[in-house]
C-alpha positions as CSV (number, residue, x, y, z in Angstrom):
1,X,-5.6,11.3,-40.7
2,X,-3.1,12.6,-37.4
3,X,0.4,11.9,-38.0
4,X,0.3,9.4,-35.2
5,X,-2.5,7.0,-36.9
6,X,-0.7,6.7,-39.6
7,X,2.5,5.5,-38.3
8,X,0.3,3.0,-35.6
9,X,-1.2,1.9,-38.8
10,X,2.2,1.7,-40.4
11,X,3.8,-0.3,-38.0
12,X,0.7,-3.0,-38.0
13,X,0.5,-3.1,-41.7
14,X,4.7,-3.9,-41.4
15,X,3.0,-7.3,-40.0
16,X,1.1,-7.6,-43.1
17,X,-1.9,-8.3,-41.4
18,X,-4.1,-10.9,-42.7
19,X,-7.8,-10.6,-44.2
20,X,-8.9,-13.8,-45.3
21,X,-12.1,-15.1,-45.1
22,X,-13.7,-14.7,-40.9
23,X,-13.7,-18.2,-40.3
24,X,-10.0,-17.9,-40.7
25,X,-8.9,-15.2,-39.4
26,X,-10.9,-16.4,-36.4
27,X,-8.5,-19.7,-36.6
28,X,-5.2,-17.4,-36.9
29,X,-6.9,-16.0,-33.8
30,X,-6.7,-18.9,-31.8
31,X,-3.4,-20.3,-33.0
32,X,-1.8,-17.2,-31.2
33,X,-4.0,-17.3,-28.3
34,X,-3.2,-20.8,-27.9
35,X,0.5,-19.7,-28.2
36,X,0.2,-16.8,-25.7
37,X,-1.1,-19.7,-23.3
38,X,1.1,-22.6,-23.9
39,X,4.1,-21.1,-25.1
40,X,6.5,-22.2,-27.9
41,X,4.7,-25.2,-29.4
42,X,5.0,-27.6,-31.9
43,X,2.3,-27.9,-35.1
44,X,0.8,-31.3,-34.0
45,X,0.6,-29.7,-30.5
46,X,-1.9,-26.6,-32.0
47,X,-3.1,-29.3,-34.2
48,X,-4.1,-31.0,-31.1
49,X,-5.4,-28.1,-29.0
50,X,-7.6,-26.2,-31.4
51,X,-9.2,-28.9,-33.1
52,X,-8.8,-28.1,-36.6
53,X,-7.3,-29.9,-39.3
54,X,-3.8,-30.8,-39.9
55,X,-3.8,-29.1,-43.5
56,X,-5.6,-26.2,-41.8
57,X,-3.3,-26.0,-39.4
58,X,0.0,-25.6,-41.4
59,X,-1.7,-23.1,-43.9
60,X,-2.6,-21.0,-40.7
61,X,1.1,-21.3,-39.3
62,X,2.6,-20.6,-42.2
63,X,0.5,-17.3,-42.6
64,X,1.4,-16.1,-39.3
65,X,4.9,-16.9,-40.0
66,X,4.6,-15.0,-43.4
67,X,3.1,-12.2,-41.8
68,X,5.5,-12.1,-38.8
69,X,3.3,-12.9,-35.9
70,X,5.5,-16.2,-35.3
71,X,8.5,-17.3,-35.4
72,X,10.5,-21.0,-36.0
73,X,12.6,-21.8,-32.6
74,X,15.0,-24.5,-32.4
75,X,12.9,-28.0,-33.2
76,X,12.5,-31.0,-29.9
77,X,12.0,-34.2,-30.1
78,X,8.4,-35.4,-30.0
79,X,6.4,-38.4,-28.0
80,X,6.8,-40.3,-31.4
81,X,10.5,-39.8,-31.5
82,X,10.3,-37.4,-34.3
83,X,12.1,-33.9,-34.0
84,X,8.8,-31.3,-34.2
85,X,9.5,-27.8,-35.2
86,X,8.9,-25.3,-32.4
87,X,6.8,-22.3,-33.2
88,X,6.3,-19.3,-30.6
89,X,4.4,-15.6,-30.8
90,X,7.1,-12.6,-32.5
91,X,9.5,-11.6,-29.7
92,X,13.0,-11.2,-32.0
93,X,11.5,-8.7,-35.0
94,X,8.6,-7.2,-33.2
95,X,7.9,-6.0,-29.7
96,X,5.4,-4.4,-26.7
97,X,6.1,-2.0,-24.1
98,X,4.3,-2.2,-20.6
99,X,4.0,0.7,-18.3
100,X,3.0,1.0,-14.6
101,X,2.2,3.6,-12.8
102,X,1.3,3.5,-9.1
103,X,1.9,5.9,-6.4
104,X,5.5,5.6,-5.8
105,X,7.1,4.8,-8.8
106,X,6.7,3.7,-12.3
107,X,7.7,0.8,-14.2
108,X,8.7,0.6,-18.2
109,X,9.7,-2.7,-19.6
110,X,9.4,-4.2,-23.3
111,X,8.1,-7.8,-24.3
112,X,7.6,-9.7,-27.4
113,X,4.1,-10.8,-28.1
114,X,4.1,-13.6,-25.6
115,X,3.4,-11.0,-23.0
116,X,6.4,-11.6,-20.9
117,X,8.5,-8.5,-20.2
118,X,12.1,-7.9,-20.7
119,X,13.6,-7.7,-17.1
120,X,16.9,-7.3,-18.0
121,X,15.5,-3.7,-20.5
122,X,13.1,-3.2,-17.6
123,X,13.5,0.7,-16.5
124,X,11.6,2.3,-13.1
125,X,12.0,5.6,-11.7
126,X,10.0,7.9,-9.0
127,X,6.7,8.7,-9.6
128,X,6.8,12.3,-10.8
129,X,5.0,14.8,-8.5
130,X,3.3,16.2,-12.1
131,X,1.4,15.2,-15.1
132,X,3.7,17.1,-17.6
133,X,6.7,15.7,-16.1
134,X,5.2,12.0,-16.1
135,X,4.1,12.5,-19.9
136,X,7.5,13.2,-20.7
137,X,9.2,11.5,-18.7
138,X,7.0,8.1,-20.0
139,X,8.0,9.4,-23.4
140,X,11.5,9.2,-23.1
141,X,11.7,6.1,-21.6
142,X,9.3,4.3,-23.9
143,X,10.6,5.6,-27.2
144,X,14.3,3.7,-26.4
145,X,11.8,1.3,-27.6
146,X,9.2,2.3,-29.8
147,X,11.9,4.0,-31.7
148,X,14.4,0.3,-31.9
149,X,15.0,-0.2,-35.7
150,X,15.7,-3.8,-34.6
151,X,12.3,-4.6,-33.7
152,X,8.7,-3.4,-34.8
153,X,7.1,-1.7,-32.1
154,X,3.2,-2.5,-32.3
155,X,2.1,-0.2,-29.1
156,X,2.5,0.6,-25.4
157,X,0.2,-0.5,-22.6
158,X,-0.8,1.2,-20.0
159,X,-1.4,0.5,-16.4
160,X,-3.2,3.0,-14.4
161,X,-4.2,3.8,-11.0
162,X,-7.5,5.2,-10.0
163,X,-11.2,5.4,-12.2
164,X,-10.4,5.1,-15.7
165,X,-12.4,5.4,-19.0
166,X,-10.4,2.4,-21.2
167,X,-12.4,3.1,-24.3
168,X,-10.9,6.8,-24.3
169,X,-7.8,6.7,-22.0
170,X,-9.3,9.4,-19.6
171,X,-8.7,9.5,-16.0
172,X,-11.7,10.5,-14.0
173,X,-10.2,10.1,-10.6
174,X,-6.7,8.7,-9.1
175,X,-7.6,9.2,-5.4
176,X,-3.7,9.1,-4.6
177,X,-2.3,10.3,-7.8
178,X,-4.8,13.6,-7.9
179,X,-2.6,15.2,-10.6
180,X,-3.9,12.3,-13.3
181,X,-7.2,13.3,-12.2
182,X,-9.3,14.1,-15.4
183,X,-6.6,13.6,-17.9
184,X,-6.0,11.9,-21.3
185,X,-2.7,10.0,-20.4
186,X,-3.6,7.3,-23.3
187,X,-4.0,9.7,-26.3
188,X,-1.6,12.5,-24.7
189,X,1.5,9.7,-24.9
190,X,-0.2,8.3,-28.0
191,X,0.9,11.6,-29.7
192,X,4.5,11.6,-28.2
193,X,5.3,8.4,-29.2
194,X,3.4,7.9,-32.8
195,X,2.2,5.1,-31.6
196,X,-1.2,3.4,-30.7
197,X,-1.3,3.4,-26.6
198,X,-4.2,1.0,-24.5
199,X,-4.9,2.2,-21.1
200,X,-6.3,-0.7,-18.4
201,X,-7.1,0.1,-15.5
202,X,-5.1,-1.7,-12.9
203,X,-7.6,-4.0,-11.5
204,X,-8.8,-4.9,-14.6
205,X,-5.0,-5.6,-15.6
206,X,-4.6,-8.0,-12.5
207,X,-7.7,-9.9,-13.9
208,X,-5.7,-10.1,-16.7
209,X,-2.6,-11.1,-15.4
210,X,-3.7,-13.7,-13.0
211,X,-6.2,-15.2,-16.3
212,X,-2.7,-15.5,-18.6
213,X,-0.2,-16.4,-15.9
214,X,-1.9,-17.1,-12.5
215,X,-4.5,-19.6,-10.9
216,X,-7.8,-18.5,-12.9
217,X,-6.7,-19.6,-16.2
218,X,-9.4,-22.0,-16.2
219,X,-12.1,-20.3,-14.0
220,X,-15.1,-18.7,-15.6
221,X,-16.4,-16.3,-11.9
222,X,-13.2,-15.2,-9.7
223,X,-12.4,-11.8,-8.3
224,X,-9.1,-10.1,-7.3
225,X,-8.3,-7.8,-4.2
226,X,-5.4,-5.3,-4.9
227,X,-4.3,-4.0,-0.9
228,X,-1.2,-2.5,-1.8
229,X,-1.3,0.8,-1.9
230,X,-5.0,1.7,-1.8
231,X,-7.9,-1.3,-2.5
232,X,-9.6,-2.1,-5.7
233,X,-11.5,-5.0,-6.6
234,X,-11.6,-6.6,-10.6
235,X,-14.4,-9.3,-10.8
236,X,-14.6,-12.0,-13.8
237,X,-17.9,-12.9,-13.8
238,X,-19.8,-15.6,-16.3
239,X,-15.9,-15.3,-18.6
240,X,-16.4,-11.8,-18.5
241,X,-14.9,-8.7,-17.1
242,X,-17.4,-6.9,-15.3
243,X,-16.7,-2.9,-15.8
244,X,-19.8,-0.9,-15.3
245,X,-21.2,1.2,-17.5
246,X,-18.0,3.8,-17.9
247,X,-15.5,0.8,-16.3
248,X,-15.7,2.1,-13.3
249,X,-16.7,-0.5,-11.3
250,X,-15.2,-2.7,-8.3
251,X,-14.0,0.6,-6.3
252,X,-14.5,-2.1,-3.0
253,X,-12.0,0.3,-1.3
254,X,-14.4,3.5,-1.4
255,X,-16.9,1.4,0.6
256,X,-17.2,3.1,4.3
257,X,-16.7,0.5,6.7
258,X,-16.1,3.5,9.8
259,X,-18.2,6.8,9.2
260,X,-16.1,8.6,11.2
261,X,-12.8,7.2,10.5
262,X,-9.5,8.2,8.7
263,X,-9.8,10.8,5.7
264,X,-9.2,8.4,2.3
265,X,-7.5,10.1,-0.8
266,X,-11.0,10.2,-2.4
267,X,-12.0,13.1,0.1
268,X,-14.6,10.5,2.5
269,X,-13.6,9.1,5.8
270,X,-13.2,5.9,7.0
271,X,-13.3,4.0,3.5
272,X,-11.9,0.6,3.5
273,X,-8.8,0.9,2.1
274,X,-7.8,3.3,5.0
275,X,-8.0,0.1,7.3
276,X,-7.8,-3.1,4.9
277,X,-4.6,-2.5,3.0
278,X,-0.9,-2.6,3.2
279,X,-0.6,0.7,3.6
280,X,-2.8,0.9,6.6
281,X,-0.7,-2.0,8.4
282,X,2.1,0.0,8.1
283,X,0.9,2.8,8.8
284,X,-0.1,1.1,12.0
285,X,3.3,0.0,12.6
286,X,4.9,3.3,12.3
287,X,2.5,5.0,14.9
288,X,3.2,2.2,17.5
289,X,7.0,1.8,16.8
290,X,7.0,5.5,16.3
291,X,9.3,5.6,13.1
292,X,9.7,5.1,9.7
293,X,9.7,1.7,7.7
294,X,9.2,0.5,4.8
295,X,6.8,-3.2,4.0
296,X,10.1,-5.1,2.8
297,X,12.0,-3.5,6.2
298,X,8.9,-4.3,8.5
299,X,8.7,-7.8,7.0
300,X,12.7,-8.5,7.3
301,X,12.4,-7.0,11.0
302,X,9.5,-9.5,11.8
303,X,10.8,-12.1,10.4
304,X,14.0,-12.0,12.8
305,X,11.7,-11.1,15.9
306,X,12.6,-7.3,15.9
307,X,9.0,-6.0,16.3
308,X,6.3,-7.6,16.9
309,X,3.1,-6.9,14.3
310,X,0.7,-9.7,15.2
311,X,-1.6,-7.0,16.5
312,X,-1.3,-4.6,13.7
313,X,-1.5,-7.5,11.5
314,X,-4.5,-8.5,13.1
315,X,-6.8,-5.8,12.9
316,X,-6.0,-5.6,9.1
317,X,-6.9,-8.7,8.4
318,X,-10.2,-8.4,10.2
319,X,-11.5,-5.4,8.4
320,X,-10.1,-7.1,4.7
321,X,-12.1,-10.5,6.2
322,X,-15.5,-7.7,5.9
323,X,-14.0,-6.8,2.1
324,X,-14.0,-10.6,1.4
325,X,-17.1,-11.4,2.7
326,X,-18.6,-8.4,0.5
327,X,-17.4,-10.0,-2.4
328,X,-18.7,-13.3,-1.4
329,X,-22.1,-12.5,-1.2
330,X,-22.5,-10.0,-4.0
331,X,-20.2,-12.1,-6.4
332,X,-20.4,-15.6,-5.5
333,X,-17.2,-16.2,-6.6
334,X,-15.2,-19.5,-7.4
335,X,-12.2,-18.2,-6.1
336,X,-10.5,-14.3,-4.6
337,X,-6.9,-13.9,-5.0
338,X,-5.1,-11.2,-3.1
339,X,-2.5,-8.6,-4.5
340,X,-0.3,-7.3,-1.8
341,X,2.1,-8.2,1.0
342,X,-0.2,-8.8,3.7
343,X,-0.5,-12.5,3.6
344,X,3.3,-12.7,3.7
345,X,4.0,-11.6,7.3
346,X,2.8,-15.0,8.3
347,X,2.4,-18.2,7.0
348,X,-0.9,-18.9,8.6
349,X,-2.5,-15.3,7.5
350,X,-4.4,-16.7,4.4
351,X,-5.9,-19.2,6.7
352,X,-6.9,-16.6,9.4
353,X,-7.9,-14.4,6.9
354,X,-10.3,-17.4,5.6
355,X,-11.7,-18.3,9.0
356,X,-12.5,-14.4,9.4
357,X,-14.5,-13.9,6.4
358,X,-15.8,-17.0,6.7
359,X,-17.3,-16.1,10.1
360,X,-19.0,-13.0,7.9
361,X,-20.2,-14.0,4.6
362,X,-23.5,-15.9,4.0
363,X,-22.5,-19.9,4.7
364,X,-23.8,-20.7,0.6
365,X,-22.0,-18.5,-0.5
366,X,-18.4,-18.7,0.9
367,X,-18.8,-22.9,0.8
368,X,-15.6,-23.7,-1.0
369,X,-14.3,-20.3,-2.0
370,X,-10.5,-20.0,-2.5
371,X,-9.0,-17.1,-1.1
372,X,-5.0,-16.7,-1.5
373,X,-2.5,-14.7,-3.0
374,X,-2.1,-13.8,-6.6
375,X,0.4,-14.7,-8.7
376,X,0.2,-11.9,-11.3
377,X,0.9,-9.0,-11.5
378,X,0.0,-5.2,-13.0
379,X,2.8,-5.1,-15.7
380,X,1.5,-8.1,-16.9
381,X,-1.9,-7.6,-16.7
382,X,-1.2,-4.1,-19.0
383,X,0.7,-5.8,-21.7
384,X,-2.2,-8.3,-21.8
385,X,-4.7,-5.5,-22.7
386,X,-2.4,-4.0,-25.2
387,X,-2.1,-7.9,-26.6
388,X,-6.1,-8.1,-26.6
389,X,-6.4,-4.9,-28.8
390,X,-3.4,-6.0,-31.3
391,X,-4.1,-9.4,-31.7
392,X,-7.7,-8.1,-32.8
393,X,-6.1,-7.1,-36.1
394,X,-5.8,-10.1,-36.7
395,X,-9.4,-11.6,-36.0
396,X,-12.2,-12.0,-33.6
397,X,-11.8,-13.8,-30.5
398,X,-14.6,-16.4,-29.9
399,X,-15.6,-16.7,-25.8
C-alpha cells in the first residue's frame, strides 16, 4: 500500500470510524447531514428531524461523539424551558482544507466538518504561471494544515477550473489555465501531502455550494451559470447532479453563439463566454474607455457616475438572456442562479436579464423560472465534495 494511503487511512481510522449494522450507519449518516444543514442542534431537535427514535437517537449521538465526528457546545434553553445540550459536526479536534483555483489567483482556507471555512487562516496568492510551481506552492500552503498536531486533518478539497475527470482527479482541458491541461493535480498533491485529496469541478462545486448554503436547498431541478471569468453551467436535475459520461458536461460557454467572433481560450471563435461573461463586459469597457480596470474599480466608478456602462452592460446581458434561454428549454429548470458580478452594476439587471430570456425561451418552459444571483460560492462548494466523500466512511447516504 503507497505511503500516502496509509496515512489517509490513518487519519480516518483516528475517528474510529464506525461499522455497525447498515441501517445504522445509514442513521449516523443522516444525523451529520442533518447537522451539516441545520447547524449546532440539540438531541430532541435530530430527534425531531430524522424521525427516529428517541433511544435511537442518543445511542447514535453518543457514537459520533465517541468517535469524534461531534462535539458537545455550550447547552440553550429549549421551547419547554429545559436547558438542551447542543451538539455540532468536529470543528475543534479535527479539520478540512478547501482550495480554489481560478485564473487569477488561488484560495486555501481550513474548516471543521460543518463546511464553513476559516477566514481568519484563509491564505490566497497569484495564480502561478506553472503546474510545478502550483503543486508546490498548494503544498506548502496546505500542509500548515494538514500537518496541525492540534487538529486531525481528514483531506483537502479541490476546486478546479476547466474539464475535469472527479473520479481520477485528471484535468482534460482548462481552456484559461492551459498548463493544468491533462494533469493529475488530485493524486499529484495527494502524494505531497499524505493525504486523501477530492477534486470537483467548479461548477459542480457551485451546485454544491448553493444546495448547502444558498436558495436550492430544497429544490430537486435547478441549474447554475458561473460568468466570471469564463462560463460554465452545473445542472441538478431529478436530485441529481448531471455530469456526463466522464463529468464533463454543462460546458454552456463552449456553445458558438458568433461563428466568426472572438477567439475563446478553447481554440474556437465566437463561443459564449467570449460575449456573456464578466470578463467580456470588461473587456468591453476597457476598449471604449481605452484603459485598464478592474470589475470592483468599474463597479465603484459606475456607481459614482464616472463612466457610463449601460451599453456595455447591455449587450452582455443580451447574449447571457440566449445562455438562459438554452437552459430553459433543454433543462426545464425550477430555478438558474447566476455566479458573477454582472447583476451587480444595477439593481434592475436581474429583471432585464429576465425579460430578455424570457423573450427567447419557449413560453412553457420559462413560466415561473427564477433567475437571480447565487449565494454560494466555489470554496464552499469544494469542501462540500471533500465532506461527501468523508462522511461516506461513515455510511450511505439515502436520496
Amino acid at each position: 500500500m503507497k505511503e500516502r494511503d496509509r496515512n489517509s487511512e490513518g487519519a480516518l481510522a483516528s475517528l474510529a470510524t464506525p461499522r455497525p449494522a447498515t441501517l445504522k450507519r445509514i442513521n449516523m449518516r443522516r444525523f451529520l447531514e442533518e447537522l451539516r444543514l441545520r447547524g449546532p442542534s440539540t438531541r430532541a431537535e435530530l430527534t425531531r428531524a430524522t424521525g427516529v427514535a428517541p433511544p435511537t437517537s442518543s445511542s447514535i449521538i453518543a457514537d459520533l461523539l465517541e468517535t469524534g465526528w461531534l462535539e458537545a457546545a455550550d447547552s440553550r434553553v429549549t421551547p419547554k424551558g429545559r436547558p438542551g445540550r447542543i451538539f455540532r459536526l468536529a470543528t475543534s479536534s479535527a479539520q478540512v482544507v478547501g482550495v480554489l483555483i481560478q485564473i487569477e489567483r488561488c484560495f486555501v482556507a481550513p474548516a471543521g466538518l460543518d463546511g464553513i471555512p476559516r477566514k481568519e487562516d484563509s491564505v490566497s496568492f497569484p495564480t502561478p504561471r506553472s503546474y510545478s510551481e502550483l503543486l508546490a506552492t498548494l503544498a506548502e500552503h496546505t500542509q500548515a494544515f494538514t500537518r496541525d498536531p492540534t487538529r486531525r486533518c481528514l483531506g483537502i478539497g479541490l476546486g478546479v477550473p476547466g474539464l475535469v475527470d472527479e473520479a481520477s482527479g485528471r484535468i482534460a482541458l482548462s481552456p484559461n489555465l492551459h498548463f493544468l491541461d491533462g494533469q493529475t493535480l488530485g493524486p499529484d498533491l495527494a502524494s505531497l501531502t499524505d493525504v486523501q485529496v477530492t477534486c470537483t469541478q467548479e461548477e459542480h462545486a457551485l451546485c454544491l455550494a448553493e444546495q448547502h448554503l444558498g436558495k436550492a436547498k430544497n429544490l430537486s431541478d435547478f441549474a447554475v451559470l458561473d460568468v466570471s471569468a469564463g462560463m460554465g453551467m452545473g445542472v441538478v436535475s431529478g436530485g441529481r447532479y448531471m455530469s456526463g459520461r466522464r463529468g464533463f458536461a454543462g460546458e454552456i460557454g463552449h456553445v458558438t453563439v458568433e461563428p466568426n467572433g472572438k477567439l475563446c481560450g478553447c481554440g474556437n471563435r465566437g463561443c459564449l463566454e467570449t460575449v456573456a461573461t464578466d470578463s467580456a463586459f470588461l473587456n468591453e469597457v476597457r476598449a471604449r474607455i481605452q484603459g485598464d480596470i478592474t470589475i470592483e474599480e468599474a463597479l465603484s466608478q459606475s456607481q459614482k457616475g464616472q463612466i457610463d456602462i449601460r451599453k456595455d452592460l447591455d449587450r452582455t446581458l443580451d447574449y447571457l438572456a440566449i445562455g438562459i434561454a438554452a437552459i430553459t428549454n433543454l433543462f426545464n429548470p425550477e430555478a438558474i442562479f447566476i455566479h458573477g458580478r454582472l447583476l451587480d452594476f444595477d439593481e434592475q439587471a436581474a429583471k432585464r436579464l429576465t425579460e430578455k430570456a424570457k423573450e427567447r425561451a419557449l413560453p412553457p418552459s420559462f413560466d415561473e423560472v427564477i433567475i437571480e444571483k447565487a449565494q454560494g460560492n466555489k470554496l464552499y462548494g469544494a469542501l462540500a465534495g471533500l465532506l461527501d466523500s468523508v462522511f461516506a466512511t461513515v455510511g450511505p447516504r439515502l436520496s
